[in-house]
C-alpha positions in Angstrom: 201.0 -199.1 -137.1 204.5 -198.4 -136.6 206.1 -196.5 -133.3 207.7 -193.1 -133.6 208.8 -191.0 -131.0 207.4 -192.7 -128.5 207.3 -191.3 -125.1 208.1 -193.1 -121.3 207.9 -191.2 -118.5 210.8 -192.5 -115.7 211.6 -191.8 -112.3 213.0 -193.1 -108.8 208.9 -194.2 -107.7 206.9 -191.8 -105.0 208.5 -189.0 -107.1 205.1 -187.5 -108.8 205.3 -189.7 -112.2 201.4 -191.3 -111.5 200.3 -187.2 -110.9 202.5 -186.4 -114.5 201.3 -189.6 -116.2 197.4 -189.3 -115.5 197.6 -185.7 -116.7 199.4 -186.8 -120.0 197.0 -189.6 -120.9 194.6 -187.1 -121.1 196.4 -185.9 -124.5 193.7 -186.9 -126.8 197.1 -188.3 -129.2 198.5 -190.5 -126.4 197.9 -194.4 -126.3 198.6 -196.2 -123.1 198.9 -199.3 -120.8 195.5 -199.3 -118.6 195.0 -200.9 -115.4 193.3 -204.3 -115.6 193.5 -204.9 -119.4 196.8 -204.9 -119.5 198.0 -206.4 -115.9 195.3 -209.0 -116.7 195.4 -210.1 -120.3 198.8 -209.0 -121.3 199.5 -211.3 -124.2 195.4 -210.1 -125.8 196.7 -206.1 -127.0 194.0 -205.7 -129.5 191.8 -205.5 -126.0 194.1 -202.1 -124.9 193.9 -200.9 -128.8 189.5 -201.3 -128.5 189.7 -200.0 -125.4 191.5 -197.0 -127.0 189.3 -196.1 -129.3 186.4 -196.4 -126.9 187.8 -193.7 -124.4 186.8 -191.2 -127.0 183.5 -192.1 -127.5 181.1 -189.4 -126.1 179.5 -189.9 -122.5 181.0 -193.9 -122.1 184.4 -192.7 -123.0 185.1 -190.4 -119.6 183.4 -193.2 -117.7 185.6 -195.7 -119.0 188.8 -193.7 -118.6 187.8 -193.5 -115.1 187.3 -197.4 -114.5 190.8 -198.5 -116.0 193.1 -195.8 -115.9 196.7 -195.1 -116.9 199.2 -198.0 -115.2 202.8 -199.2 -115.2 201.2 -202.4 -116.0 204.6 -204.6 -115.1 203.0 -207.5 -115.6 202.6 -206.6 -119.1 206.4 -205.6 -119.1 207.2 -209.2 -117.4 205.1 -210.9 -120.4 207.3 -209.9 -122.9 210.8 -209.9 -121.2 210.5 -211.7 -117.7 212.3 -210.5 -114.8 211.5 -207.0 -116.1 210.0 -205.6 -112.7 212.6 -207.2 -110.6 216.1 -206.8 -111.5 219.0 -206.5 -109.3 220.4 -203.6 -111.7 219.3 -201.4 -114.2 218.9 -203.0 -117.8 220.6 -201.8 -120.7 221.0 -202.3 -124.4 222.8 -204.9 -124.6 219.8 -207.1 -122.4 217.7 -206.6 -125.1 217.5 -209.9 -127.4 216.1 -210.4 -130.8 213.3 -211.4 -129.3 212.4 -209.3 -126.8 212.7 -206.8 -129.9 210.2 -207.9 -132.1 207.9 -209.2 -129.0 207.9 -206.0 -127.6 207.6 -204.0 -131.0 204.8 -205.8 -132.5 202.6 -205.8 -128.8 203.2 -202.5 -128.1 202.4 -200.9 -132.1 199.3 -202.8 -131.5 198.1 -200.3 -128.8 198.3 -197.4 -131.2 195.4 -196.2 -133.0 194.5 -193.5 -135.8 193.8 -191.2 -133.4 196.1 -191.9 -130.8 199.1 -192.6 -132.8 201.7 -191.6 -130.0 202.8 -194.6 -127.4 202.9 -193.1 -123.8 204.4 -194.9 -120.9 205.8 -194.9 -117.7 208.1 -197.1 -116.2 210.0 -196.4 -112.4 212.4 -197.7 -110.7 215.7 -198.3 -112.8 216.3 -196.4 -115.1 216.1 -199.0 -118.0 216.9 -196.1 -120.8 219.4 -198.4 -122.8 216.9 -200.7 -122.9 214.4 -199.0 -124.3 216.4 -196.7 -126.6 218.0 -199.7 -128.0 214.3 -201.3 -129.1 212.7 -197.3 -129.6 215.9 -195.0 -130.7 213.7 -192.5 -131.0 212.7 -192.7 -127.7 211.4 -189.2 -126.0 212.2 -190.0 -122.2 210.8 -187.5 -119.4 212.6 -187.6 -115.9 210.4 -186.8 -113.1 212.5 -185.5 -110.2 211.0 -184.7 -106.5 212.5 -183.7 -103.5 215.0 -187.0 -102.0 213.3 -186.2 -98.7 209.6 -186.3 -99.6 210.5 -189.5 -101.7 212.5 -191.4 -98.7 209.3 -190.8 -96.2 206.4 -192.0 -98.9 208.2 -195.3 -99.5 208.7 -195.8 -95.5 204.6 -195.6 -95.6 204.0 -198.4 -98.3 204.0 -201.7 -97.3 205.0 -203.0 -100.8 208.5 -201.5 -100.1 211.1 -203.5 -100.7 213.3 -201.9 -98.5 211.8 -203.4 -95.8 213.1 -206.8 -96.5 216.5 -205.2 -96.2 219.1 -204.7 -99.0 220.4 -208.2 -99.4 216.6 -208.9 -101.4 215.6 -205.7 -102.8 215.8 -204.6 -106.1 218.7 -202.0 -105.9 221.8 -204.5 -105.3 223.9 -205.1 -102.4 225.0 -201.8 -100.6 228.5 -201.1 -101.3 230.8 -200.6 -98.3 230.5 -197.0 -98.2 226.7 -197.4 -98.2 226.6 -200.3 -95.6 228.6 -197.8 -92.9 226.6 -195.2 -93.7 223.5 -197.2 -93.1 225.2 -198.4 -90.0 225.9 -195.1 -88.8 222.1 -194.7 -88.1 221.5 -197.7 -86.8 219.9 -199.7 -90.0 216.9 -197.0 -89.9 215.0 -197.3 -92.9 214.0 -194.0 -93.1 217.8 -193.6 -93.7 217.7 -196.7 -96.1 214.7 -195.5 -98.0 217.4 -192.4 -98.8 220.0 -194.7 -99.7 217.7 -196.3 -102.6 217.0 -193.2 -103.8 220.7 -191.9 -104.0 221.2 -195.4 -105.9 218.2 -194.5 -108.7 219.6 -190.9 -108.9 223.1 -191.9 -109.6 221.8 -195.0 -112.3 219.7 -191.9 -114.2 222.6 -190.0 -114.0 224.2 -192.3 -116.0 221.7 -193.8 -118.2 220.5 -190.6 -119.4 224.4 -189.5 -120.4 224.0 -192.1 -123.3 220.6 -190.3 -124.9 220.6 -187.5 -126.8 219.7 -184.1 -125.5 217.4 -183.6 -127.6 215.8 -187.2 -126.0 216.0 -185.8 -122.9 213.4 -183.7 -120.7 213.4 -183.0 -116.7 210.9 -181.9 -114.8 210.7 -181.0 -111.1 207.3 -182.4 -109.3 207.0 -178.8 -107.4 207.4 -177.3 -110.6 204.6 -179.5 -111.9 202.6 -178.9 -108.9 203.2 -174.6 -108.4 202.3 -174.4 -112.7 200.6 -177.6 -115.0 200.0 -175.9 -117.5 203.5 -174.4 -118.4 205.1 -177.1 -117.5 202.9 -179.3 -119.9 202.9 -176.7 -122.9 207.2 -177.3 -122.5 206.3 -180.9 -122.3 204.0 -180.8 -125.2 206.8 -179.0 -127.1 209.5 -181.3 -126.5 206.9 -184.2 -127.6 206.6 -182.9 -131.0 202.9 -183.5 -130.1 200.1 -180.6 -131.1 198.5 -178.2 -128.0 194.8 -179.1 -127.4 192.2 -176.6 -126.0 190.7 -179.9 -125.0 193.4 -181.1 -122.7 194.4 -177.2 -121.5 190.7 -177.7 -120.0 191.7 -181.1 -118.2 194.9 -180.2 -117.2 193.2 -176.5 -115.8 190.4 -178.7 -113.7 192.6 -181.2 -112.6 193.4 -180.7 -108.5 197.2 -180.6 -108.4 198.6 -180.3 -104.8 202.0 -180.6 -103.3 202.5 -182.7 -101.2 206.3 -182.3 -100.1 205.0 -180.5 -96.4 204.6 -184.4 -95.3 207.5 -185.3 -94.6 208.3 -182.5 -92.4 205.0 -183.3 -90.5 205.1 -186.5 -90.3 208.7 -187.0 -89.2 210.4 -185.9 -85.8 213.0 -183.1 -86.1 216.0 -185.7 -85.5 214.7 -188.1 -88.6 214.9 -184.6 -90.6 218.3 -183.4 -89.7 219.2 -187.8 -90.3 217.7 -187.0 -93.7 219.3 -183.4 -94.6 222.7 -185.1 -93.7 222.1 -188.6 -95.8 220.9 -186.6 -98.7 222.8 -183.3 -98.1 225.1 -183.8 -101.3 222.1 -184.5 -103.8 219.9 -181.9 -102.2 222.2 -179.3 -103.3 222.8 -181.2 -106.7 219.6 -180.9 -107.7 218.7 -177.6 -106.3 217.2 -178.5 -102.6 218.9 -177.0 -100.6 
């Protein structure tokens, strides 16, 4: 089945997209990478496209949806053009090879069924829209934007961060002087570094999504997400091309959405915060936080 319009969700990480992704898959026209399947057997789609078709069976298909939900699978990104998850930069068109192409194409138009005729993804980090635009030109991307602050103190409580390796191995590139005194200036916190990866995201999107077409190009806010689903959803929908379902109004209605933005103001003293407002002070107003 061929791909048209497909959809990827992108974002910085710890910015909402898992809250915005598992709400989507519940479109009953959305096919997607699940957890297991695809980190597991990568190279064996016609397992994701039976699994598929089995989430909407009655009774076994909720239960199933439950055991291997949506994922960013990037092991199943890595399969098909290795080094995916981990690059120093943000990949663009020209990385994309002939083969990667086809690879890609052919594994990924596997997933799709009858029913579910619409590819959904997600991918964080880098941006990577060049990439995928130049395999998918019809690509529908959907930023997810949270708050730099509430970002910068979820990735300081992961241990997976690679921040905490420092910047010489982490996935953003080497600091450039400006960033390295700045980091200085705080004494190599990583709150403050955290912060400093996140500027670095926002200013790749910045200019990844200045190549795509408006018409390509959707953001959403996290708190708006949070404060209204369903409006923000029935936009989403919209810009989708993709029908609105009484069935997944009813998911998206029973679905417990919080905000969860109050954390970092709990959780860090009142010096980390101003250290925070005054790293991030230029983007907060950019984007509408302060």
């Amino acid at each position: 089945m061929d791909i048209e319009k497909p959809i990827v969700i992108v974002g910085t990480g710890r910015n909402g997209s898992t809250l915005f992704y598992d709400l989507f898959s519940r479109h009953p026209r959305v096919a997607w990478l699940p957890r297991r399947i695809s980190d597991w057997f990568p190279g064996k789609v016609e397992l994701i496209r039976h699994f598929m078709r089995m989430i909407d069976l009655p009774v076994v298909g909720k239960y199933l949806y439950n055991l291997l939900p949506p994922h960013e699978s990037y092991p199943f990104w890595d399969h098909y053009f290795r080094g995916f998850s981990q690059t120093h930069r943000d990949l663009f068109a020209e990385d994309v090879t002939p083969r990667t192409r086809q690879s890609l194409t052919n594994a990924l138009s596997q997933i799709l069924t009858l029913k579910r005729n619409r590819l959904l993804l997600k991918i964080t980090g880098w941006p990577r829209l060049g990439f995928i635009q130049e395999i998918f030109t019809d690509t529908k991307f959907i930023h997810i934007i949270r708050d730099g602050r509430a970002v910068a103190n979820s990735l300081i409580n992961v241990s997976w961060w690679p921040g905490w390796r420092g910047p010489a191995v982490w996935y953003w590139g080497a600091l450039t002087p400006q960033q390295q005194a700045e980091w200085k200036k705080y004494n190599y916190s990583y709150l403050v570094l955290a912060a400093i990866g996140w500027k670095i995201l926002m200013d790749a999107m910045e200019k990844a999504k200045s190549l795509v077409p408006a018409e390509q190009f959707l953001e959403i806010k996290y708190e708006e997400l949070c404060a209204n689903p369903t409006e923000v959803f029935r936009r989403v929908v919209d810009f989708c091309e993709l029908s609105w379902e009484g069935s997944f109004e009813k998911e998206i209605r029973r679905y417990p959405v919080h905000n969860t933005n109050f954390k970092w103001q709990k959780e860090l003293t009142q010096n980390q915060q101003r250290i925070l407002n005054e790293v991030l002070e230029t983007y907060l107003k950019r984007y509408g936080y302060l």
